[in-house]
N, C-alpha and C positions, 0 to 999 in steps of 0.2 A: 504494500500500500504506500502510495506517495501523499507525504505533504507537502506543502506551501511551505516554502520557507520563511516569504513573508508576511502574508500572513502570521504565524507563530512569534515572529520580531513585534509585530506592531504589537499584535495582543500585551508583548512582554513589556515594551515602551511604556503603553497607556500604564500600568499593572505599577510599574515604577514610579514614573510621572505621579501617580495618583499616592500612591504610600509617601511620596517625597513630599506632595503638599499638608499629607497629614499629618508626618514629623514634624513641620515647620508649624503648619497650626496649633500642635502641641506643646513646642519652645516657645512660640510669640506669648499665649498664651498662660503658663506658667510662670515665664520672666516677667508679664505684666500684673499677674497675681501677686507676684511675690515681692513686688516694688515696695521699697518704704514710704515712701508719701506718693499720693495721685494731685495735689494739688502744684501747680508751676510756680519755681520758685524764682520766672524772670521778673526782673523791675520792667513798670510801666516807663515807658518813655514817651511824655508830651511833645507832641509835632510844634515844631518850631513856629513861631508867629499865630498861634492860637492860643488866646485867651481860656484860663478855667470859667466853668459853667456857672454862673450864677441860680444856687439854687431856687429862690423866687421866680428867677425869669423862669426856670424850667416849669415851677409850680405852676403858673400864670398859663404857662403855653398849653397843660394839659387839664385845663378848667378847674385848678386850685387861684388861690391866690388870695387879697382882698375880700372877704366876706365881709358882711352887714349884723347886727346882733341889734336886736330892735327888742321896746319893750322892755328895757337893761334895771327896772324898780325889783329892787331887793337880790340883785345880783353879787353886792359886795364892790369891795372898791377896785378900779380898774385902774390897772397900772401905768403911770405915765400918760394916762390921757385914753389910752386902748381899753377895749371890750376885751375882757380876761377870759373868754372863751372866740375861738376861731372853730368854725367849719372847713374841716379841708375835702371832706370829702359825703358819701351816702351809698350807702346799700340799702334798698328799698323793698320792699315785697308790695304787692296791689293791698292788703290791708298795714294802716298803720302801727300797729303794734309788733308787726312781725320784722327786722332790719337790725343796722349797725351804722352807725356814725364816726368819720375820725373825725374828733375833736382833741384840739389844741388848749391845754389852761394855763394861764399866765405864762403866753409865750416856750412855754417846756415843749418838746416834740410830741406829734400828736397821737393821743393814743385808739387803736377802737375800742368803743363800747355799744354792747349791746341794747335793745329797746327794753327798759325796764332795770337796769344796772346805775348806779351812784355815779356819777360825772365830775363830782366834787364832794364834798360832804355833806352839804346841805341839798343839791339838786339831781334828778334822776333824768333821764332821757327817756321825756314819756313816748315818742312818736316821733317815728320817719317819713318823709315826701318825699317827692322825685330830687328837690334840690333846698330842702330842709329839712332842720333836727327842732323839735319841741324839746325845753327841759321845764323842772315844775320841783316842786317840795315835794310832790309824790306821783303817785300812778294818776292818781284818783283826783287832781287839784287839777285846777288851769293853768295853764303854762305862765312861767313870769318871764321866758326867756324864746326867741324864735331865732334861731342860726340861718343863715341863708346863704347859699354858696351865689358867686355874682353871676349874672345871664353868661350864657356861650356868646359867643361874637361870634358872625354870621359872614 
């Protein structure tokens, strides 16, 4: 009986080829498991004649920024002239009891809180809207305070 001699090569080729990529998938793989840190320990390097970001502008550009706090009776005193609570942001559901607010108090980084959670110590976050936060002395009161993030610009 005669075979192909070629045949028989290529079969053995591919057979190789093929265990050769598996070895190496094996080494890439274990060498990268076995790395001592995964996070890159190059310096950032700022492109010359660019200015750092101003974080405001960024807030501003992605509809933070300037908010409004109306209604400010029995808020406490406002620092330097400012409304001691800022709206930076809202997560909303279709009813108002259900959401989260970041809010900002005296100026500190803003934190979220959820609908129904202490805001400060005297005030709670009764309710969320599309682009305001109610706060109030309780669930159950009327709000002393209405956060309002400013219109989008069109």
């Amino acid at each position: 009986m005669q075979t192909n001699a070629f045949q028989t090569w290529s079969i053995r080729a591919a057979t190789f080829a093929l265990a050769a990529l598996a070895a190496l998938s094996a080494v890439f793989w274990t060498l990268k498991g076995t790395q001592s840190h995964s996070v890159s320990t190059a310096t950032a390097i700022m492109a010359p004649g660019l200015a750092p970001l101003d974080p405001k502008s960024v807030a501003r550009a992605l509809g933070g920024g300037a908010t409004t706090a109306s209604n400010m009776a029995g808020a406490g005193p406002a620092s330097s002239g400012r409304a001691p609570y800022l709206l930076v942001g809202v997560l909303a559901s279709g009813a108002g009891s259900v959401g989260a607010a970041l809010i900002s108090v005296d100026g500190k980084p803003a934190k979220p809180f959820r609908v129904g959670t202490a805001v400060d110590g005297n005030l709670v976050l009764q309710s969320v809207a599309a682009r305001r936060a109610m706060l109030g002395p309780a669930m159950n009161t009327p709000a002393q305070i209405t956060l309002e993030l400013p219109p989008l610009n069109k």
